[in-house]
C-alpha positions as CSV (number, residue, x, y, z in Angstrom):
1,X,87.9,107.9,121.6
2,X,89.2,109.9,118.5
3,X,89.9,113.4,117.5
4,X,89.0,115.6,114.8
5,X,92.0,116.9,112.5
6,X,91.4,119.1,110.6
7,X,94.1,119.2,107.4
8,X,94.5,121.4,104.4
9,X,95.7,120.0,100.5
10,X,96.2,121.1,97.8
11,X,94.0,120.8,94.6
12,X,96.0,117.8,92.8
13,X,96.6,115.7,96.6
14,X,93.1,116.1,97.2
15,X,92.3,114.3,93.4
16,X,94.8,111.8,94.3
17,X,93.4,111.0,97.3
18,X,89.6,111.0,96.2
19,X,90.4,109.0,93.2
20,X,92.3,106.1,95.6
21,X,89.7,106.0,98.0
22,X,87.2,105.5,95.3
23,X,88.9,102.6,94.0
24,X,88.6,100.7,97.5
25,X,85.5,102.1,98.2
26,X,86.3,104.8,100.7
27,X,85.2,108.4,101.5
28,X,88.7,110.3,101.3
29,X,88.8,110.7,104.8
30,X,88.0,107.5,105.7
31,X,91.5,106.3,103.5
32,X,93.5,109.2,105.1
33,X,92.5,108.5,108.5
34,X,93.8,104.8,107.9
35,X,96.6,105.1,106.4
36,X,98.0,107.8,109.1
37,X,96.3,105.1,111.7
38,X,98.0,102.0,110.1
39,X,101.3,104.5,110.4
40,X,101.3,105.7,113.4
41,X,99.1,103.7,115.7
42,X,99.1,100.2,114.1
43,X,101.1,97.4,115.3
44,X,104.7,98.1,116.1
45,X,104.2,101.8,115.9
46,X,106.7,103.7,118.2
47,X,106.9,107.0,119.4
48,X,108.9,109.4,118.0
49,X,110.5,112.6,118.4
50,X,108.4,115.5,117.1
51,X,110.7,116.3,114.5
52,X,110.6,112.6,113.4
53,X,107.0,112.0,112.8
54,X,106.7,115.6,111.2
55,X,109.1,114.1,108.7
56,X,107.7,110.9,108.1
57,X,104.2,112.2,107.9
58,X,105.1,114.6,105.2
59,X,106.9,111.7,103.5
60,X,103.6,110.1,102.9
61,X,102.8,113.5,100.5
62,X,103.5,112.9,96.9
63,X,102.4,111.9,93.3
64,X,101.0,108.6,92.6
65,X,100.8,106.7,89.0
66,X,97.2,105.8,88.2
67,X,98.5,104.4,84.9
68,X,96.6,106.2,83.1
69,X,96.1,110.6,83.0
70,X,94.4,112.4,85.1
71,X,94.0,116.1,85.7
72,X,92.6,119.3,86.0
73,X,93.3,121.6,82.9
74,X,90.2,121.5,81.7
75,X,90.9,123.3,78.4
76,X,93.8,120.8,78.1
77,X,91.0,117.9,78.4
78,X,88.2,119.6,76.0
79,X,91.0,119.8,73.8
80,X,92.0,116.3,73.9
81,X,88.3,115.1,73.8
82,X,87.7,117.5,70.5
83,X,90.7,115.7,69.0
84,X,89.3,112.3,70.1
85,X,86.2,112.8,68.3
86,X,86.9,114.8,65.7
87,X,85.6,118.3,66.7
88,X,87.5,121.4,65.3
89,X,86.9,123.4,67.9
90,X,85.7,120.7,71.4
91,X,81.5,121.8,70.7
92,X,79.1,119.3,69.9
């Protein structure tokens, strides 16, 4: 049996997420629903206080090195890119 949660992130958690599941080959759900699985219900998982597994859950929120830049500033990319190859102003 298994219940539906339904959760809400923010832009740069969800890109974080969707760029880690791609690398193992998972939808981003399917790498959030294991990872709070392997946490909460995996071997030697013990139940705790409310207060407790609010607090370890959020622990599992927070930034992860790719080694190498990712974002969402757009203009800050273009930019970037234009520089890259040359463009004065980022057009073709």
């Amino acid at each position: 049996m298994s219940t539906q949660l339904p959760i809400e992130l923010s832009e740069q958690a969800f890109a974080v997420l969707f760029e880690l599941a791609s690398a193992v080959g998972k939808t981003p759900a399917e790498l959030a629903a294991s990872v709070v699985e392997t946490i909460y219900a995996g071997p030697g998982a013990t139940p705790l206080d409310p207060q407790t597994a609010r607090a370890q859950f959020e622990h599992c929120f927070g930034s992860v090195d790719l080694g190498r830049p990712i974002g969402l500033a757009n203009d800050a990319i273009d930019a970037d890119l234009a520089r890259a190859y040359g463009t004065a102003n980022g057009s073709a």
